[in-house]
Every structure is written in C-alpha cells, then in structure tokens.
C-alpha positions in Angstrom: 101.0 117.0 92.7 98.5 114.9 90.2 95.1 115.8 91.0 92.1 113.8 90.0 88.4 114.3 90.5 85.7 111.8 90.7 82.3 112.4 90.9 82.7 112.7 95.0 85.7 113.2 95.8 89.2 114.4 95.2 92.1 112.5 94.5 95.6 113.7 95.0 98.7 111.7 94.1 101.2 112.5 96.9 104.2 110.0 95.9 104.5 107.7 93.3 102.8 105.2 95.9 100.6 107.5 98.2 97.3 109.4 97.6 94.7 111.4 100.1 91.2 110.7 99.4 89.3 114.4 100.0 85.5 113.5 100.0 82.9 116.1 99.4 80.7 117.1 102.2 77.1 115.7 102.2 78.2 112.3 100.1 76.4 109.3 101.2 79.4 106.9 99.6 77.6 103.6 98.4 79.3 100.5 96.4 78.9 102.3 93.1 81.0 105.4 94.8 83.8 102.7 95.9 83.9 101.3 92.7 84.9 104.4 90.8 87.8 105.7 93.9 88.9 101.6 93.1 89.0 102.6 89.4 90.6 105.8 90.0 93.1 104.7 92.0 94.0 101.5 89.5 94.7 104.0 86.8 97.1 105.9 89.1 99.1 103.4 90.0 100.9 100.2 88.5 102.3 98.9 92.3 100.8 98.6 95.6 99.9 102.0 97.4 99.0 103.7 100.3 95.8 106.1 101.3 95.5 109.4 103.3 92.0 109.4 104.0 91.5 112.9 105.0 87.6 113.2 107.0 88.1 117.1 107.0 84.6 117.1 105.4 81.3 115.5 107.2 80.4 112.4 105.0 79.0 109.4 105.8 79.6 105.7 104.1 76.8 102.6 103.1 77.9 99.9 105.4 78.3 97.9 102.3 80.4 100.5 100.6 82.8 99.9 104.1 83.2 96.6 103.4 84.0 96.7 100.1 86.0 99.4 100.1 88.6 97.1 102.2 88.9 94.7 99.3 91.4 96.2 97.2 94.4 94.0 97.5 96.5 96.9 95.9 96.5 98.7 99.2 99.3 98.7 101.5 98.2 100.7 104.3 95.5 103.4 105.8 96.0 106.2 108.0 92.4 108.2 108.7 93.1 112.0 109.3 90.3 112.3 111.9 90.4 115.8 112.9 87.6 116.0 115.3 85.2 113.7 117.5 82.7 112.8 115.0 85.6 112.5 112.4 86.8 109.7 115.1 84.4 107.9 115.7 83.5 107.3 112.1 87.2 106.7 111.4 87.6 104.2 114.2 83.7 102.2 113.5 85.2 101.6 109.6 88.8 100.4 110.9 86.6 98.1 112.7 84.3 96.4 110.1 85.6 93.1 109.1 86.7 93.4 105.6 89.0 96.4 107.0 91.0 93.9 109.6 93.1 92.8 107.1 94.5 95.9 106.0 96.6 97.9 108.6 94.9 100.7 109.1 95.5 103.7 111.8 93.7 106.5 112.8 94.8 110.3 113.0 94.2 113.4 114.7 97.6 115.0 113.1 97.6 114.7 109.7 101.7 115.4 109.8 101.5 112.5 112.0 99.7 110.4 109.4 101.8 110.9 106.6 105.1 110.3 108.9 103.2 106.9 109.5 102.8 106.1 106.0 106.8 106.6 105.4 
C-alpha cells in the first residue's frame, strides 16, 4: 500500500482507484486543507476514484471546506466509516450539504462493509 502524508492527514492508496482519507485528530479542515487532499489525490491518480473516509479520529470540517470538498469531479463515490455516534452524525450532516448531493455518498458503521460498497 502507497502511503502519503499531507499536512493533516493520511492518505493510503488502497487499489489503483480507491484511497482512505485518515485525518488527524484536533484538525479544523478549512478550504486550504481541501485544496491540498484535492492535490494529493490528483497526483495519485490518472482516472476517476473512489474515497474511504475513515472518521476514526475526532475532527471537525469549515462548512465551506464541505462544500468544496464535493467539487472534485474525479470522484466516483464515498463511503464514510462512521464508527460511533458523533462520527455519524458528522458523517451524515456532510452527505447532506448541497455540493455533496451529487456525489453518491454512503455512510458506515463497518468499515468491511464500506469497502464491500465501494467494489
């Protein structure tokens, strides 16, 4: 597994056309923050892809950042490992912001059952 760190985060390449996003606890993501994962993720890969977004760690996102964050055209699909109650209702307020209805995006509390979703 390729394995690239940002300032905030970890990025591990999964498959060819899959990667889990690993934020560090205590981030306050902002547009800035998105702007280097888009980056990040553009040198990875050539084709469309898919994200893990694993919330293990408590973190929380500019509102801004959401929406932005959703604009990446690259993206094929989301599925947000939510493994607790807080981790839910985070995951499920940022499936809901606007720029995020477009992309087909599902919530977790398995992460097995993420990745099988992401197949």
């Amino acid at each position: 597994m390729d394995v690239h760190q940002i300032s905030f985060a970890k990025i591990t390449v999964l498959r060819n056309d899959l990667a889990e996003i690993i934020v560090d606890s205590s981030v306050d993501i902002n547009v800035k923050m998105v702007d280097e994962i888009h980056h990040c993720l553009l040198s990875i890969f050539s084709d469309s892809f898919s994200l893990l977004i694993n919330k293990t760690n408590s973190y929380s996102t500019q509102l801004d950042a959401l929406m932005k964050f959703g604009t990446l055209g690259e993206i094929n699909k989301i599925a947000i490992f939510a493994p607790n109650k807080m981790a839910r209702m985070s995951a499920d307020f940022s499936a809901s912001i606007p720029s995020s209805k477009v992309l087909n995006i599902q919530v977790f509390i398995d992460r097995d059952d993420a990745l099988i979703w992401l197949q």
